[in-house]
PANUSE-197562 format. One record per residue: residue in one letter; x negated, y, z negated of N, C-alpha, C, O in turn. Coordinates in steps of 0.05 Angstrom, whole numbers. Layout:
BEGIN
@rest:A, n_c1:X, n_c2:Y, n_c3:Z, ca_c1:X, ca_c2:Y, ca_c3:Z, c_c1:X, c_c2:Y, c_c3:Z, o_c1:X, o_c2:Y, o_c3:Z
...
This chain:
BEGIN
@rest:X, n_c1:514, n_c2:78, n_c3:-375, ca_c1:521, ca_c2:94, ca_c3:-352, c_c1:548, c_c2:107, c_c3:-358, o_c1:564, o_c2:93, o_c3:-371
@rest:X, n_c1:557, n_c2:132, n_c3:-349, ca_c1:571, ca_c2:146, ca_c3:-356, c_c1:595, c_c2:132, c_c3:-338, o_c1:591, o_c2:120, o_c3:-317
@rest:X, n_c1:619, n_c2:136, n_c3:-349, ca_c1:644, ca_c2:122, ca_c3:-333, c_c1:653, c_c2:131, c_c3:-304, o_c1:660, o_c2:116, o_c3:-286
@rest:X, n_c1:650, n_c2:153, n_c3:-302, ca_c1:659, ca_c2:167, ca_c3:-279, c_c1:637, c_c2:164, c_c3:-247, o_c1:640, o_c2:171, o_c3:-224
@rest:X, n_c1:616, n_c2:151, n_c3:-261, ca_c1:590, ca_c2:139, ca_c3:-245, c_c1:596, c_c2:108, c_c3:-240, o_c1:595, o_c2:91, o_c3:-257
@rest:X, n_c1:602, n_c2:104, n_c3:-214, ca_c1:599, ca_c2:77, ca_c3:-210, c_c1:579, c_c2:69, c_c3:-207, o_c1:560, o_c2:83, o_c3:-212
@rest:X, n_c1:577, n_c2:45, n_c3:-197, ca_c1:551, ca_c2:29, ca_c3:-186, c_c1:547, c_c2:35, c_c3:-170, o_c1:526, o_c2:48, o_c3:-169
@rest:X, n_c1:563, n_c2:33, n_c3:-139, ca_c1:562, ca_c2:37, ca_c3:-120, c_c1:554, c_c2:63, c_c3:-109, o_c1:539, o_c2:66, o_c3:-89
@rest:X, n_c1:565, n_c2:86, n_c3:-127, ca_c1:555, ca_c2:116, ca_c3:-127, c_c1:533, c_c2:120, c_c3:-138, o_c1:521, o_c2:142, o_c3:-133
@rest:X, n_c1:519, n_c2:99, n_c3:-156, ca_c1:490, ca_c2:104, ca_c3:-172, c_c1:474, c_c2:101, c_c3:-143, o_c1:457, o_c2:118, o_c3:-135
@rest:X, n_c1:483, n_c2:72, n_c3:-126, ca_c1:464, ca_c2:56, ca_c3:-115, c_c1:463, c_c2:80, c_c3:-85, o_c1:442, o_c2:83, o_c3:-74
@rest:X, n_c1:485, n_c2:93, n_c3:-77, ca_c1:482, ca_c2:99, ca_c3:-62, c_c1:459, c_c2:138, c_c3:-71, o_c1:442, o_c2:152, o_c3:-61
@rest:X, n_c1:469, n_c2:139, n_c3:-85, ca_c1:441, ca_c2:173, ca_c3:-101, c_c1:414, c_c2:155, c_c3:-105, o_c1:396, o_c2:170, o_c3:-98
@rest:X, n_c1:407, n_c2:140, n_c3:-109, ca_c1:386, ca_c2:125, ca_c3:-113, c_c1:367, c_c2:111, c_c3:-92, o_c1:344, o_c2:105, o_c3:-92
@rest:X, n_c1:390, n_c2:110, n_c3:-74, ca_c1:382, ca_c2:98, ca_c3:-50, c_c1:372, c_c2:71, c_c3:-52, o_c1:358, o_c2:61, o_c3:-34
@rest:X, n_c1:380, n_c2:58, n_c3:-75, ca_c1:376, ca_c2:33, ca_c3:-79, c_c1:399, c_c2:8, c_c3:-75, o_c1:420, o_c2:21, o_c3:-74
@rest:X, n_c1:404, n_c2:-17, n_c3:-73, ca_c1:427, ca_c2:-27, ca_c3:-77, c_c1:443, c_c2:-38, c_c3:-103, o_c1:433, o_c2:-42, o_c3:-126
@rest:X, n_c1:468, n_c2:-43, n_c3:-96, ca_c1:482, ca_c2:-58, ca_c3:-123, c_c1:467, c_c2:-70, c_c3:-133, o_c1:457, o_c2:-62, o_c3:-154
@rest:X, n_c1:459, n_c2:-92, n_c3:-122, ca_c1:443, ca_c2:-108, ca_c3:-133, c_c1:421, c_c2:-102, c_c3:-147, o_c1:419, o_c2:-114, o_c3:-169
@rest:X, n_c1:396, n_c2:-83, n_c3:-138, ca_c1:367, ca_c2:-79, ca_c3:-145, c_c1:381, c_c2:-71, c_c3:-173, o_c1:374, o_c2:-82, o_c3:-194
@rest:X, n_c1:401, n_c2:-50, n_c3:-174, ca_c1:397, ca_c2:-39, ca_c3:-199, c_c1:414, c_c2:-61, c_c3:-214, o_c1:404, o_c2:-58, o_c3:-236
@rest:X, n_c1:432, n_c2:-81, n_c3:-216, ca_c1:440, ca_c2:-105, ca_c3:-232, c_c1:414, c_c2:-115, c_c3:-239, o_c1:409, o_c2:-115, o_c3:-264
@rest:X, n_c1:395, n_c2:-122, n_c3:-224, ca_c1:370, ca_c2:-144, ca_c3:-214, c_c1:353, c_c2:-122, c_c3:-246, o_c1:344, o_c2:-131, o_c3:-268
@rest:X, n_c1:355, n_c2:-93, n_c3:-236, ca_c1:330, ca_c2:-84, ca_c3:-252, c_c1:337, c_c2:-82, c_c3:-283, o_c1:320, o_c2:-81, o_c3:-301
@rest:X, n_c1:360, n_c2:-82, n_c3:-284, ca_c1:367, ca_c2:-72, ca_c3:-306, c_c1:381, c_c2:-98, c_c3:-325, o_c1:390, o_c2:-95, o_c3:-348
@rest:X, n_c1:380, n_c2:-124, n_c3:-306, ca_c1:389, ca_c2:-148, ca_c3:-333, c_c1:371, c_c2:-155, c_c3:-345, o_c1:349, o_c2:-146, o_c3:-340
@rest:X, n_c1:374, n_c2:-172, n_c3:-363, ca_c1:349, ca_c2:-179, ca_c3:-389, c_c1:325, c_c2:-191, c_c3:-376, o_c1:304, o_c2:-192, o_c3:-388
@rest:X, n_c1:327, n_c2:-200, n_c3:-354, ca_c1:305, ca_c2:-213, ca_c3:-344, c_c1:292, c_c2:-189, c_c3:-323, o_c1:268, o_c2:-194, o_c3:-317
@rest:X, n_c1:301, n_c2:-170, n_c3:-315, ca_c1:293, ca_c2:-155, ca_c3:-304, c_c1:260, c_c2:-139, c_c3:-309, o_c1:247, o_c2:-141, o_c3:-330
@rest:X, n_c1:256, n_c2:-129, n_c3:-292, ca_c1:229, ca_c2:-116, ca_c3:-295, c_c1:221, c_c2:-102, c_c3:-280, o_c1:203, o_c2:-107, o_c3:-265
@rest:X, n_c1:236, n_c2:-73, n_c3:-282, ca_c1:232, ca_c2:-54, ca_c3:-256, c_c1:210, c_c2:-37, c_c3:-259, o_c1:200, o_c2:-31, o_c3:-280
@rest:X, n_c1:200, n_c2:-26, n_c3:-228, ca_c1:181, ca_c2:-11, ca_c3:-236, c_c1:188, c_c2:17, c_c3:-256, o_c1:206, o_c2:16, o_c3:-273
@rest:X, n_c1:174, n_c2:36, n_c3:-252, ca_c1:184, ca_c2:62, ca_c3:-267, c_c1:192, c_c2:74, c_c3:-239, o_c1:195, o_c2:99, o_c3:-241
@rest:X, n_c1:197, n_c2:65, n_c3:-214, ca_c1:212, ca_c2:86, ca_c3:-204, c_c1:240, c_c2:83, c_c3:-197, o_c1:255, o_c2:98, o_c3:-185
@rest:X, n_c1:244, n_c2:61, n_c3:-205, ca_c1:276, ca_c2:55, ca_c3:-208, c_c1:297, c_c2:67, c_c3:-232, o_c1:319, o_c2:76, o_c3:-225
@rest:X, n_c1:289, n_c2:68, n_c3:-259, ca_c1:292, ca_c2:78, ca_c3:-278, c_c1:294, c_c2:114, c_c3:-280, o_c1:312, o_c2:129, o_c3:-288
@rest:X, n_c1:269, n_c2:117, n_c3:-268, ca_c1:271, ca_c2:158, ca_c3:-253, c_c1:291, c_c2:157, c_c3:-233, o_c1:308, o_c2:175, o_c3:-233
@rest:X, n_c1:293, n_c2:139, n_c3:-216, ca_c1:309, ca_c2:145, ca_c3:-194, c_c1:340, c_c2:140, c_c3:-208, o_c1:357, o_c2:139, o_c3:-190
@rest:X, n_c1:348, n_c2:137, n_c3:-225, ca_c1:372, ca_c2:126, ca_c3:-232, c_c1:370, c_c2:150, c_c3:-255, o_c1:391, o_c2:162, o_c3:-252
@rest:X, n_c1:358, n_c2:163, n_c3:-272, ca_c1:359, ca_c2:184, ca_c3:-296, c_c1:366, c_c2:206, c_c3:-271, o_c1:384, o_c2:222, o_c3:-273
@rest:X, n_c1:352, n_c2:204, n_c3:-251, ca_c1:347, ca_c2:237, ca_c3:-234, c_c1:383, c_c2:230, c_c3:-228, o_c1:398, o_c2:241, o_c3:-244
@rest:X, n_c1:393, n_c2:219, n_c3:-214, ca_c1:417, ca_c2:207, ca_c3:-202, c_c1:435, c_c2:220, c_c3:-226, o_c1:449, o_c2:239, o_c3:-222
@rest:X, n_c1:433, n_c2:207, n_c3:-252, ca_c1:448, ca_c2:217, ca_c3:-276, c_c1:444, c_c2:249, c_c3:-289, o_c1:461, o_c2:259, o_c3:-304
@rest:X, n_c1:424, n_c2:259, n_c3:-283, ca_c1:417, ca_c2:282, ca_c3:-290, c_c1:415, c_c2:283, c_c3:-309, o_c1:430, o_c2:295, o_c3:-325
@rest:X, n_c1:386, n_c2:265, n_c3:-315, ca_c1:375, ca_c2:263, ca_c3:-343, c_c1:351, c_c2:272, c_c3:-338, o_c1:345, o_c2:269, o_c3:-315
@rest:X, n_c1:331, n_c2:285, n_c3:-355, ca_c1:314, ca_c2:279, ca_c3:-362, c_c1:292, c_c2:263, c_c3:-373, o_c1:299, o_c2:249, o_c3:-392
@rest:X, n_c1:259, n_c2:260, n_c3:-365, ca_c1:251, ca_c2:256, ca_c3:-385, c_c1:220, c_c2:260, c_c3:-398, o_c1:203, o_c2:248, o_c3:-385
@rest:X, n_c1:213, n_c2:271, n_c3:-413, ca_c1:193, ca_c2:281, ca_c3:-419, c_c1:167, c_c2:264, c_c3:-438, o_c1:171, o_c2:240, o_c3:-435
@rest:X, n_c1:151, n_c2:268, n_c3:-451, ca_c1:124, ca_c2:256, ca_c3:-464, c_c1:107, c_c2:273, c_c3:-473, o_c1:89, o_c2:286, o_c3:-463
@rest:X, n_c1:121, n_c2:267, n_c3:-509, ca_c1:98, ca_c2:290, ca_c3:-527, c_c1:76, c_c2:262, c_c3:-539, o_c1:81, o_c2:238, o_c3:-536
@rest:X, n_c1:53, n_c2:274, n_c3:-551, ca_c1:33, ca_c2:260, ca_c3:-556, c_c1:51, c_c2:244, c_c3:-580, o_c1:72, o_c2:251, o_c3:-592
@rest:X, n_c1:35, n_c2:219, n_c3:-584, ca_c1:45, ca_c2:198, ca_c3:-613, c_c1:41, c_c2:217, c_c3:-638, o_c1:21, o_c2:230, o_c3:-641
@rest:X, n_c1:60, n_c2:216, n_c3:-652, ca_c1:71, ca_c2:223, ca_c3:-684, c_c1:69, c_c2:254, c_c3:-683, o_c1:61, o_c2:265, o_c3:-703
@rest:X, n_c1:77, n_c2:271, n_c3:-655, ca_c1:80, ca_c2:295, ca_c3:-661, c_c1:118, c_c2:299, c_c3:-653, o_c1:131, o_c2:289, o_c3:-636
@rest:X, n_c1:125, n_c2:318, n_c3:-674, ca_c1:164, ca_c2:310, ca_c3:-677, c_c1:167, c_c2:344, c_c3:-670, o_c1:157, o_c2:366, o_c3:-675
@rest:X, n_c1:186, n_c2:334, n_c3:-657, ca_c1:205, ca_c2:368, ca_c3:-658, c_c1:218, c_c2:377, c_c3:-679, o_c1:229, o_c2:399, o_c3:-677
């Protein structure tokens, strides 16, 4: 996560809490895929899906 992004500012664009995203994102974690989108969209990432073994 980028420095200038806290937690608290993730959790609050995400609409999720401190915690869920600690919870989703430690080694034992296991979030759905809409926690992960909701936290890229928050960061203003992308993310896309080309077919297997085709390269840019």
């Amino acid at each position: 996560m980028p420095p200038a992004k806290g937690m608290s500012e993730l959790a609050r664009q995400t609409g999720l809490s401190c915690e869920q995203l600690y919870r989703s994102f430690s080694e034992e974690g296991n979030p759905t895929l809409r926690t992960p989108l909701a936290v890229m969209k928050a960061l203003g990432v992308e993310m896309s899906a080309r077919p297997a073994g085709v390269r840019k």
